[in-house]
PAKOL-904076 format. One record per residue (C-alpha): x, y, z; residue in three letters. Coordinates in steps of 0.001 Angstrom, whole numbers, plus 500000, padded with zeros to 6 digits. Layout:
PT:X:Y:Z:resn
PT:X:Y:Z:Ala
...
This chain:
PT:X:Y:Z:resn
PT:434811:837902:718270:Unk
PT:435092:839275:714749:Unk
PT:431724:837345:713695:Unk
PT:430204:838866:716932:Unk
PT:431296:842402:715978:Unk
PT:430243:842267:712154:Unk
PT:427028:840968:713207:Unk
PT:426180:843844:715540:Unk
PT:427049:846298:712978:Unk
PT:424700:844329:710133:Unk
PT:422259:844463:712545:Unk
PT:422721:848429:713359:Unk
PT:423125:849096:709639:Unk
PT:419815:846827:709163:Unk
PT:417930:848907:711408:Unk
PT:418843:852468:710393:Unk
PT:417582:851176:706376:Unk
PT:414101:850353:708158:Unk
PT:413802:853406:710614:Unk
PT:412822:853673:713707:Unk
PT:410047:855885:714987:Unk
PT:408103:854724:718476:Unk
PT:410041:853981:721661:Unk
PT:413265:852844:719114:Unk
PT:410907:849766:717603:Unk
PT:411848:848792:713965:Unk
PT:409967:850142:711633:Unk
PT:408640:846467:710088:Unk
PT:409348:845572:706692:Unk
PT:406434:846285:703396:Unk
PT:404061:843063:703387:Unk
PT:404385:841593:700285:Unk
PT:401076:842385:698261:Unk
PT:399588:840270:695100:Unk
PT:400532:840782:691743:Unk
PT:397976:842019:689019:Unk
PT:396943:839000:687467:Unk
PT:396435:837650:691537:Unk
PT:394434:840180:692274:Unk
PT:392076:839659:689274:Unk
PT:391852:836135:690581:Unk
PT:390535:836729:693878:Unk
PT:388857:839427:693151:Unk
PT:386924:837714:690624:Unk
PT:386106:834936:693077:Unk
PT:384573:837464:695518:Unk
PT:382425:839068:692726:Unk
PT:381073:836164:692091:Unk
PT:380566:835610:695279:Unk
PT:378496:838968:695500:Unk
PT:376516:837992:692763:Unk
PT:375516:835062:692870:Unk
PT:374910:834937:696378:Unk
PT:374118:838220:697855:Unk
PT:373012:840239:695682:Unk
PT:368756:839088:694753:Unk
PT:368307:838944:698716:Unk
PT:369794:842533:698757:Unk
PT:367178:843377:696284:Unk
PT:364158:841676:697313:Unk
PT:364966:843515:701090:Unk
PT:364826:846962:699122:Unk
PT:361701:845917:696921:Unk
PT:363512:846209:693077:Unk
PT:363037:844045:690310:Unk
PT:365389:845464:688423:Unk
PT:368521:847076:688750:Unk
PT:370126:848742:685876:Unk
PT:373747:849864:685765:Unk
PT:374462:852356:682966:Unk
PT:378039:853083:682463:Unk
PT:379361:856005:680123:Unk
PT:382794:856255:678492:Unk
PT:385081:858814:680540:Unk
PT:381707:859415:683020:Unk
PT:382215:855595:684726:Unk
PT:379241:854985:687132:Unk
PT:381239:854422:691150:Unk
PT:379019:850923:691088:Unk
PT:380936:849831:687711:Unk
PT:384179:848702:688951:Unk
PT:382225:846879:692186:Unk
PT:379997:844705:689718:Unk
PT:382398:843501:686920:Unk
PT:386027:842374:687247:Unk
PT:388919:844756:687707:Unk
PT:389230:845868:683970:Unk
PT:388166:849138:682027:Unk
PT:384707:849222:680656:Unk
PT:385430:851752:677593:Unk
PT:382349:851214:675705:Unk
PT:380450:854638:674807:Unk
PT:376768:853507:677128:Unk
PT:377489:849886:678938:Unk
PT:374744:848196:680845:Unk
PT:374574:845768:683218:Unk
PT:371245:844691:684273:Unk
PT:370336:842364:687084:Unk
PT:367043:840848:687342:Unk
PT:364480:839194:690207:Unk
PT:363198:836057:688351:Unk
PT:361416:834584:690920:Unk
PT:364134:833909:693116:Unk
PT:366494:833606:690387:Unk
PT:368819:836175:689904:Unk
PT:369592:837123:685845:Unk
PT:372385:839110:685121:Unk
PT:372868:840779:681490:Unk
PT:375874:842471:680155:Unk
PT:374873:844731:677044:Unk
PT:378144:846187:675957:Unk
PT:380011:847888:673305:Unk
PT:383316:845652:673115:Unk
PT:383405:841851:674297:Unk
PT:385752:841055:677227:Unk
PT:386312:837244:678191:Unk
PT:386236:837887:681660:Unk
PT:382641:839337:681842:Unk
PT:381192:835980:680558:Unk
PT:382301:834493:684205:Unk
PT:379701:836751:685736:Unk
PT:377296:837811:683170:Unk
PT:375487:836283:679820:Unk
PT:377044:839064:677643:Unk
PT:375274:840979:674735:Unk
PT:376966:842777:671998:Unk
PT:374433:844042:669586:Unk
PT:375382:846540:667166:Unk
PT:375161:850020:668216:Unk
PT:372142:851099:666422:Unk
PT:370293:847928:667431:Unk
PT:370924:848162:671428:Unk
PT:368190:850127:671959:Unk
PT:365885:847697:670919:Unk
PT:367976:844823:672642:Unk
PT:367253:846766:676103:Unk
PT:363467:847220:675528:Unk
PT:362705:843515:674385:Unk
PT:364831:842437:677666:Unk
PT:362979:845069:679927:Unk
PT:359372:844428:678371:Unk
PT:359581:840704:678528:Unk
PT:360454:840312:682253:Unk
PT:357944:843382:682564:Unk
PT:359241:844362:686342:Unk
PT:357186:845721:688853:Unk
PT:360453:848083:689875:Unk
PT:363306:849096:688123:Unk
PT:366080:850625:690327:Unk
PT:368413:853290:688513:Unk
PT:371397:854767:690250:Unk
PT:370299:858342:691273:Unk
PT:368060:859760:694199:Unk
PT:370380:859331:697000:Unk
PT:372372:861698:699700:Unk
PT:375822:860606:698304:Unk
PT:377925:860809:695060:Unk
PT:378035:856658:694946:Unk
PT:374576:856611:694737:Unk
PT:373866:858842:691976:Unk
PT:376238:857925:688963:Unk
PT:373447:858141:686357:Unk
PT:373837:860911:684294:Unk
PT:370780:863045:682773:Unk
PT:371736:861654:678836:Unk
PT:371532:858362:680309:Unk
PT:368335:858850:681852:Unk
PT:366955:860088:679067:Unk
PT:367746:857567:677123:Unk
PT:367015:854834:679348:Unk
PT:363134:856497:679400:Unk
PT:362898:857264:675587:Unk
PT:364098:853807:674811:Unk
PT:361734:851668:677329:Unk
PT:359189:854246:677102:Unk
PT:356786:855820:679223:Unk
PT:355173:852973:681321:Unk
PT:358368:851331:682089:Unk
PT:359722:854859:683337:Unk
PT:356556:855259:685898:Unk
PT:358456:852315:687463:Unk
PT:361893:854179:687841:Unk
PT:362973:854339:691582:Unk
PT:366115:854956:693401:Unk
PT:368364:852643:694147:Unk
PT:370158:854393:696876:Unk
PT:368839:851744:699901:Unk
PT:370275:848651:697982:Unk
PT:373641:850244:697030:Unk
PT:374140:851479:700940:Unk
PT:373664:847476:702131:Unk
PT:375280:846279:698639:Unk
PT:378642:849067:699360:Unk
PT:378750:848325:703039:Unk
PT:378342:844610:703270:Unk
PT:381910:842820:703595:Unk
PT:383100:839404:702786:Unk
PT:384745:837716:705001:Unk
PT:387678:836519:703169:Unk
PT:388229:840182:702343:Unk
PT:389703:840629:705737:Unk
PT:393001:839536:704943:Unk
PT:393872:841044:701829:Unk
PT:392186:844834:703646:Unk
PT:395059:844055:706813:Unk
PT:397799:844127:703890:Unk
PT:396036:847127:702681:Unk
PT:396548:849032:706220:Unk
PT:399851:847136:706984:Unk
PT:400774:849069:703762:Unk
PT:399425:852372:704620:Unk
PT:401246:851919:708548:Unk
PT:404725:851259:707120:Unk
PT:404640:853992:704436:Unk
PT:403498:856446:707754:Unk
PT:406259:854949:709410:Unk
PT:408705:855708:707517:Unk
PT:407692:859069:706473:Unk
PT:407923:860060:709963:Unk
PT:411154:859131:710894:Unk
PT:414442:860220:709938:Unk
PT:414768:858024:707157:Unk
PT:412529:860975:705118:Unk
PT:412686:863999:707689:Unk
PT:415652:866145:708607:Unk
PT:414442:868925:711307:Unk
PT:414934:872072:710065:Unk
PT:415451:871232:705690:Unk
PT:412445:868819:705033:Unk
PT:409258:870577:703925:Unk
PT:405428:869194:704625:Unk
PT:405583:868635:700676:Unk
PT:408816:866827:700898:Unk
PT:406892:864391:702831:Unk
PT:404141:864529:701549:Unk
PT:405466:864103:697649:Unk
PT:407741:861232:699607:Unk
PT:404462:859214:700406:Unk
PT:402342:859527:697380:Unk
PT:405452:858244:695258:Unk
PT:405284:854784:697367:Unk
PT:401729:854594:696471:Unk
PT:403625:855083:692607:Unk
PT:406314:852800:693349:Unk
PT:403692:849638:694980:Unk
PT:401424:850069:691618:Unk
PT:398339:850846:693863:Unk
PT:395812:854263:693503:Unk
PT:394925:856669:696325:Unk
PT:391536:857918:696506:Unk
PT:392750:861350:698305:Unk
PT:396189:863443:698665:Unk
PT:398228:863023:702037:Unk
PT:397596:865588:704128:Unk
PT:400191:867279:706983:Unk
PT:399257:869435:709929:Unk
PT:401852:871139:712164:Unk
PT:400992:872124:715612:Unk
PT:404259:874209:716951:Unk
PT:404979:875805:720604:Unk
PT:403613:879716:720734:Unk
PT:402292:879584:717439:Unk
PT:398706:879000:716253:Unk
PT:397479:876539:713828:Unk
PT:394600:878224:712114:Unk
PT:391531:876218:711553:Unk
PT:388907:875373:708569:Unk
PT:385815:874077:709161:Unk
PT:386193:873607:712502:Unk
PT:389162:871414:711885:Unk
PT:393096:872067:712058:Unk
PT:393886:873505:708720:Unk
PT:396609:871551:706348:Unk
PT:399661:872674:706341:Unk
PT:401273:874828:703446:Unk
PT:403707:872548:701382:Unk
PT:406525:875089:702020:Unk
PT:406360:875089:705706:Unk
PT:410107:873219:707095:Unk
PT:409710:870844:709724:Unk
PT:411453:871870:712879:Unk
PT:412316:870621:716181:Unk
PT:409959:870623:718835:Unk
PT:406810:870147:716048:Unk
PT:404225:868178:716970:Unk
PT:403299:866952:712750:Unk
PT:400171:865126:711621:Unk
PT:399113:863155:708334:Unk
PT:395944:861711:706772:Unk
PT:397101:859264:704358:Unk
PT:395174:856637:702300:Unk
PT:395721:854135:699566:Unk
PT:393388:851819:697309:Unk
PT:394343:848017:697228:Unk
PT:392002:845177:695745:Unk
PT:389904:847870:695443:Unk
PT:389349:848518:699143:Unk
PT:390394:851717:700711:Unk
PT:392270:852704:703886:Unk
PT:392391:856366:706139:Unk
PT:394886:856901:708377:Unk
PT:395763:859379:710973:Unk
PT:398679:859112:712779:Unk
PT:401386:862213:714887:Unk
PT:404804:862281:715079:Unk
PT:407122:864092:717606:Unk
PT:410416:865631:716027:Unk
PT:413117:865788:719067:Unk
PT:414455:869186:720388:Unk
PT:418147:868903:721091:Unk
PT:418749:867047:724048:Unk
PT:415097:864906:724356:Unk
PT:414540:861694:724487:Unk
PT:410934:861599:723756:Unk
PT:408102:864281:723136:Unk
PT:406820:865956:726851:Unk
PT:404548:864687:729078:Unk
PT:402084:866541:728054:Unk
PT:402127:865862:724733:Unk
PT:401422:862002:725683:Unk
PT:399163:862946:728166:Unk
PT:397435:864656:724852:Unk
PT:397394:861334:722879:Unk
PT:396590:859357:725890:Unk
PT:393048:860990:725731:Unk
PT:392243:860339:722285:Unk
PT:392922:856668:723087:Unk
PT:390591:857278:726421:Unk
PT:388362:858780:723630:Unk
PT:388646:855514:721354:Unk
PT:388105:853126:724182:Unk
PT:384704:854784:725263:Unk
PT:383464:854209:721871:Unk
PT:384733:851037:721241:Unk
PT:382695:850191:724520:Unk
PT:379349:851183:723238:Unk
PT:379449:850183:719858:Unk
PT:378222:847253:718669:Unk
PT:376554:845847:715363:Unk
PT:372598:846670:714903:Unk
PT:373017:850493:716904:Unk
PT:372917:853483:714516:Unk
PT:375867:855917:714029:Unk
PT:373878:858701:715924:Unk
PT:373309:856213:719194:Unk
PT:376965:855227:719380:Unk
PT:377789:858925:718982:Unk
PT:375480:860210:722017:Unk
PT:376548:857583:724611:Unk
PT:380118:857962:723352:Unk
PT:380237:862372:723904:Unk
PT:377950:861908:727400:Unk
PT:380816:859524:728957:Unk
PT:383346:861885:727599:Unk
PT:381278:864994:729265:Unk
PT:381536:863158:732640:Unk
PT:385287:862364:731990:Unk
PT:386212:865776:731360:Unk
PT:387288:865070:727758:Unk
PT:387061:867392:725032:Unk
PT:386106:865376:721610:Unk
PT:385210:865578:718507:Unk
PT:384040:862191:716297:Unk
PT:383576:862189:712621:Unk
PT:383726:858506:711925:Unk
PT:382724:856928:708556:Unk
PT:382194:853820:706794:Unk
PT:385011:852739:704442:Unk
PT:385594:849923:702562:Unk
PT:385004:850088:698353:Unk
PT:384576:854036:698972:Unk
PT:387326:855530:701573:Unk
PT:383955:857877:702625:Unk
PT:381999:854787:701938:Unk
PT:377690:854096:702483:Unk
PT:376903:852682:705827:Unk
PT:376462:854018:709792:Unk
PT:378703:857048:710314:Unk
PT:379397:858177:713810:Unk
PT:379449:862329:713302:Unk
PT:378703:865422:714961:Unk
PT:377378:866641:711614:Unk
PT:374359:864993:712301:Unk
PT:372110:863882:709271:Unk
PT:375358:863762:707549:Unk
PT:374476:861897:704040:Unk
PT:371266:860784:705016:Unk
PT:372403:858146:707082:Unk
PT:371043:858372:710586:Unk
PT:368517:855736:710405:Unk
PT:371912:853045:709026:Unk
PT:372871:850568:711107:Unk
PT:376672:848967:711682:Unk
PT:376464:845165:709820:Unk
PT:378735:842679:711086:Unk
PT:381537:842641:709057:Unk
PT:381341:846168:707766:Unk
PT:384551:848204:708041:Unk
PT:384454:851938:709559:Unk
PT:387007:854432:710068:Unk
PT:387192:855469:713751:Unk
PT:388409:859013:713333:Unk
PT:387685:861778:715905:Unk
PT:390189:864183:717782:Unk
PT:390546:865595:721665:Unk
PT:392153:868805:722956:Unk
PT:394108:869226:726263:Unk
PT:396036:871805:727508:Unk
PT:400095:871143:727290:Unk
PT:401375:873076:730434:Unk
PT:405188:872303:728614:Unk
PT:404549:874594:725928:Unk
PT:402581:877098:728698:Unk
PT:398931:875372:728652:Unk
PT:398613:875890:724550:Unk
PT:395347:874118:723586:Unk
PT:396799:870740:721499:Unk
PT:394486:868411:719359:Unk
PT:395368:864755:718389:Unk
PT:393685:863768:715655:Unk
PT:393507:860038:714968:Unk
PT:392159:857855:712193:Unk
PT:392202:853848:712554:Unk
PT:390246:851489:710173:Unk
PT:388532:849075:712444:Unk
PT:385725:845478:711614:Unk
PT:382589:845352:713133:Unk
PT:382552:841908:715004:Unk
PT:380507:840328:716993:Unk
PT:382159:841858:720173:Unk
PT:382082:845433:718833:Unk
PT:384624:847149:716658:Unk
PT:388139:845534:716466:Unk
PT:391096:847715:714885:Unk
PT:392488:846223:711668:Unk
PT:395871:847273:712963:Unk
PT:397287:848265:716109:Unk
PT:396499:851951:716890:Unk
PT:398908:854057:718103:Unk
PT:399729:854911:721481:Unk
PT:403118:856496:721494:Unk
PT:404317:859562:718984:Unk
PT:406383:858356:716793:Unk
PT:409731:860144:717249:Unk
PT:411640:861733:714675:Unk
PT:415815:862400:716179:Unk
């Protein structure tokens, strides 16, 4: 009886360290996530993976030659970190030049300081600093491309991380018949930036896993106590388990409050955030936008929590009646959406079915994967957003399915409510499939 009894009470204990937040389900436990020197491994292996198989066809679909790379100390190019191994490139103007040899692909490092990982990838030159000039012009004139593609000319900021210095000196030092062949390279970099490996899949599942479980538990008691924990409480709370994992974020959490009788303002047509001095209270209905950077992929997340009045058991009615239309609103574009459509023809089929449903929506979905607002098919009301109505969804590629509805909540006296929620989902062969569960139940906060 006594082994009975202890065991219940380890087992009570156990569950009020993880939390509980949705219907009384544990909150489950961190997944365990690869240490640095892992994660150079494999990421390493998919680079050259990238490289050495994807990249030339990539190239030859977008008509370049050559694709030059310049990165500048403290002004990194976004393409830098995607085309050598995870390390810092501190050199005052890297370059890293790939090159169509007639179905070969060539791949040159020109750098400031030597780094034993680059030679895995790259046949790695290290002329003296007042010689490099003349080590890029003897490269450039003897493969004499038709095309060279430079980072700059495109909608978005990943596309355009050449700087005017280095364009100038990339024209003064080649000169001015190899700059008449200049062109963007903003069509390569959107297929390069939103083309997935396989084997990726895994390792971007730990990265959401993460990003659920530190959501969890920031909306459950474990980090909230109604009426003395403030939106920057929590919001401080989350970004230090970002700290405490060793990863990066590539954006501030984000809280929104809706509250009985009171009105949440808006910005930009969206719920503003909420002030970090605002207390949490019972009967708040709070929201977060949380993402984190592992193995170099991204994550966004959405996700509501209810906080109890006195005397509930779970959030009203109408409240889930609320969320239950933003998963209607999820499973009528999940229906039309499959690989090979554009952004803009998933969006129209998606807002006509919720027109004849009665559902008010909004969608603002985007492509994430190296970039958290990544290059690819977004689904958006903003249409022409980025230049990117004409992309279309690859297999593979990952998105993030965010959007919101309103309803009426006739417990708080028909007050318009939105739910707002984010899920990063895989383009498969049967249409989008969420990395993680989504979630359809408020998680509760006593």
């Amino acid at each position: 009886m006594k082994i009975i009894l202890i065991s219940i009470i380890v087992v009570l204990f156990a569950g009020d360290l993880l939390g509980q937040n949705r219907s009384n389900e544990p909150i489950p436990a961190m997944p365990k996530l690869l240490s640095q020197r892992e994660q150079m491994d494999v990421r390493e292996a998919w680079l050259k993976k990238r490289l050495d198989t994807l990249l030339l066809p990539m190239m030859q679909r977008s008509g370049v030659d050559m694709w030059i790379v310049v990165n500048e100390e403290f002004h990194s190019d976004p393409v830098t970190e995607h085309i050598v191994p995870p390390i810092p490139m501190v050199g005052r103007r890297d370059f890293f030049i790939f090159i169509d040899r007639g179905g070969k692909l060539e791949k040159y490092a020109v750098v400031r300081y030597l780094e034993e990982r680059l030679k895995n990838h790259y046949t790695v030159m290290n002329p003296a600093r007042n010689e490099t000039a003349a080590a890029l012009k003897k490269l450039v004139d003897e493969r004499n491309p038709k095309t060279i593609a430079l980072n700059f000319g495109g909608p978005r900021g990943q596309q355009n991380g050449l700087t005017h210095d280095a364009y100038k000196f990339l024209a003064e030092t080649l000169g001015p018949e190899n700059e008449k062949k200049f062109v963007p390279a903003a069509k390569l970099l959107t297929e390069f930036f939103d083309t997935r490996l396989p084997e990726e899949l895994e390792h971007y599942r730990k990265a959401v896993f993460a990003t659920d479980v530190i959501t969890r538990r920031a909306f459950s008691n474990e980090v909230i106590k109604p009426g003395k924990t403030t939106v920057g409480d929590v919001r401080w709370w989350m970004m230090q388990q970002i700290n405490n994992l060793g990863l990066t974020t590539w954006f501030q959490a984000d809280l929104r409050v809706q509250r009985q009788a009171k009105t949440t303002g808006t910005t930009q047509q969206f719920l503003e955030v909420a002030g970090e001095s605002v207390v949490l209270e019972r009967g708040d209905l709070i929201h977060v936008d949380f993402g984190l950077i592992y193995m170099g992929l991204s994550t966004d997340w959405q996700k509501h929590g209810y906080i109890l009045k006195d005397g509930e058991k779970d959030a009203p009615a109408g409240l889930k009646n609320a969320l239950k239309n933003t998963n209607r609103l999820q499973d009528i574009l999940f229906s039309f959406a499959r690989a090979g459509m554009t952004g803009a023809e998933v969006y129209d089929a998606t807002m006509a079915e919720c027109k004849k449903q009665g559902i008010e929506a909004m969608i603002y979905s985007h492509p994430i994967g190296n970039q958290g607002h990544g290059l690819g098919a977004p689904i958006d009301f903003r249409r022409g957003i980025g230049g990117a109505d004409e992309d279309r969804f690859r297999l593979g590629s990952y998105t993030s399915i965010e959007l919101n509805t309103s309803t009426n909540v006739p417990e708080w006296n028909n007050q318009r409510v939105t739910i707002m929620e984010e899920d990063d989902a895989v383009m498969t062969a049967n249409g989008f499939q969420f990395v993680r569960p989504r979630q359809t139940e408020f998680y509760l906060i006593r």
